[in-house]
C-alpha positions as CSV (number, residue, x, y, z in Angstrom):
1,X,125.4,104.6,89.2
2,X,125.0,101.9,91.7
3,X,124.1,102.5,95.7
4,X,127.1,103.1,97.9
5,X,127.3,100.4,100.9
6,X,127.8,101.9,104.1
7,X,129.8,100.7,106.7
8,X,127.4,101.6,109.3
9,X,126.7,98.2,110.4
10,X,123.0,97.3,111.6
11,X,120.7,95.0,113.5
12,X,119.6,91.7,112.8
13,X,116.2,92.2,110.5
14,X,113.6,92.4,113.1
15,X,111.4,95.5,111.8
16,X,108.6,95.2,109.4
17,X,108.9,97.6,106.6
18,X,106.0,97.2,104.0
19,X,107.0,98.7,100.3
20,X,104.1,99.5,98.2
21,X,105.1,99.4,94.6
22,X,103.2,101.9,92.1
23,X,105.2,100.7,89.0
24,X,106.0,96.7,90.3
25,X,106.8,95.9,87.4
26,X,109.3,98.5,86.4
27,X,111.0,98.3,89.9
28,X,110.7,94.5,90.2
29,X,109.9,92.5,86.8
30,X,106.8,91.1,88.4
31,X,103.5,92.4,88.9
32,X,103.6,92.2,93.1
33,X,102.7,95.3,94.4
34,X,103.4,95.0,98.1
35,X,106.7,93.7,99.9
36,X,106.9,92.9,103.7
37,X,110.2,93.0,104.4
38,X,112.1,92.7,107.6
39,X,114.6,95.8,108.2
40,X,117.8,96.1,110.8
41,X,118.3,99.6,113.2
42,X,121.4,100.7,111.0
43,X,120.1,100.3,108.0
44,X,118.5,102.4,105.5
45,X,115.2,102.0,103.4
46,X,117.1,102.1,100.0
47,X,119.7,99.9,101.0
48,X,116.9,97.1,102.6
49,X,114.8,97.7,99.3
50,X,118.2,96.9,96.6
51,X,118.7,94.0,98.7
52,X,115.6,92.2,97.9
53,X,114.9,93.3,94.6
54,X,113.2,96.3,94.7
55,X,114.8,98.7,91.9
56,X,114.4,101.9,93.5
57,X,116.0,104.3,91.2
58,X,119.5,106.4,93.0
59,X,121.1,108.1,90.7
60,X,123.9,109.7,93.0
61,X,124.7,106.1,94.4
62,X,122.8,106.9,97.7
63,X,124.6,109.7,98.8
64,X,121.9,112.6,99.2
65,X,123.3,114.4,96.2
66,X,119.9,113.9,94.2
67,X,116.5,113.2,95.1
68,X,115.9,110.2,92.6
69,X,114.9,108.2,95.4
70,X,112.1,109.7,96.6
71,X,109.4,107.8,98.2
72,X,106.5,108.4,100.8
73,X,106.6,107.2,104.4
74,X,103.1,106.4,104.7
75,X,103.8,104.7,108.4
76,X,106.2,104.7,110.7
77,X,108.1,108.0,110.3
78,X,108.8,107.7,114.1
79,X,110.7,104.4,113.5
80,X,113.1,106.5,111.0
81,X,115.9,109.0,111.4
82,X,114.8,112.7,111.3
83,X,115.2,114.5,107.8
84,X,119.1,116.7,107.7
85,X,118.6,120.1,106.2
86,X,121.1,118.3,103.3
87,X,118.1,115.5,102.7
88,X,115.2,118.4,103.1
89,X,117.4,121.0,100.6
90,X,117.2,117.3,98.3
91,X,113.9,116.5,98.6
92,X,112.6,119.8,97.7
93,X,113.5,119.3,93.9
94,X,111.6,115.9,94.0
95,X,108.7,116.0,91.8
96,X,105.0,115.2,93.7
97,X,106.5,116.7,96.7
98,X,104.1,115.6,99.6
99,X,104.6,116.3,103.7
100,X,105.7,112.7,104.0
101,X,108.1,112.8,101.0
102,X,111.4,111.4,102.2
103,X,114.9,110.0,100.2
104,X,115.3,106.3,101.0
105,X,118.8,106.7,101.1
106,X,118.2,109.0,104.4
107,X,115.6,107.0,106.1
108,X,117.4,104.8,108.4
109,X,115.4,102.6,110.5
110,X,115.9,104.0,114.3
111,X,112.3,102.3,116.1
112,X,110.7,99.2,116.0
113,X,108.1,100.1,113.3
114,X,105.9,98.9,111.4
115,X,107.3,101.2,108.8
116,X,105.4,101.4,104.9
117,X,106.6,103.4,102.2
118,X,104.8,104.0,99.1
119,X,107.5,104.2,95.8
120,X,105.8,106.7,93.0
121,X,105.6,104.8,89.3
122,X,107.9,107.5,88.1
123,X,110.7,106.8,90.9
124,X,112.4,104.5,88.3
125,X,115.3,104.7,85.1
126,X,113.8,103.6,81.9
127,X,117.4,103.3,80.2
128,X,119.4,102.4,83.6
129,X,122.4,100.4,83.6
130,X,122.0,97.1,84.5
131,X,124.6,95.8,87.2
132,X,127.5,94.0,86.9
């Protein structure tokens, strides 16, 4: 399933948000573990990482119907929109459930940063679909 687009809109990309890769090359095709990014208020931490190449796996399309996206806010939570009960209820089933275990697709950038999230090595699809 491929991520949803919100209509939201957002900012223009003026927040730092640092992606540490455990699995670069299974969520990138290259072996560059860290990505600076810049982010926009508005927009969320899945939807900023699929834009620039960063394969983080969503198997609901983004929607908080799964937790395949989970990653772990290492900095910044401050800078993100609290957790719904929904994206707490989702998270829960994550595997390696840690106290600053998030879904990407519910972290929307709200703060000025710096934000870094840290993506697990098994946060990705062996056998995804490729998009077209």
């Amino acid at each position: 399933m491929h991520m949803q687009h919100h209509d939201r809109e957002h900012g223009p990309p003026v927040v730092p948000v640092k992606f540490v890769l455990d699995d670069p090359e299974g969520l990138t095709g290259s072996d560059q573990k860290e990505h600076t990014l810049m982010g926009g208020e508005g927009e969320s931490l899945l939807e900023l990482a699929m834009e620039h190449g960063i394969n983080i796996e969503h198997a609901c399309g983004g929607v908080c119907a799964c937790s395949t996206c989970h990653v772990y806010v290492e900095e910044g939570m401050k800078s993100l929109a609290e957790s719904t009960e929904a994206e707490e209820d989702r998270v829960e089933e994550a595997p390696g459930l840690q106290r600053n275990s998030r879904l990407a697709c519910q972290c929307v950038i709200q703060g000025k940063g710096p934000i870094q999230v840290r993506v697990p090595a098994w946060n990705r699809n062996a056998v995804k679909e490729v998009p077209h």
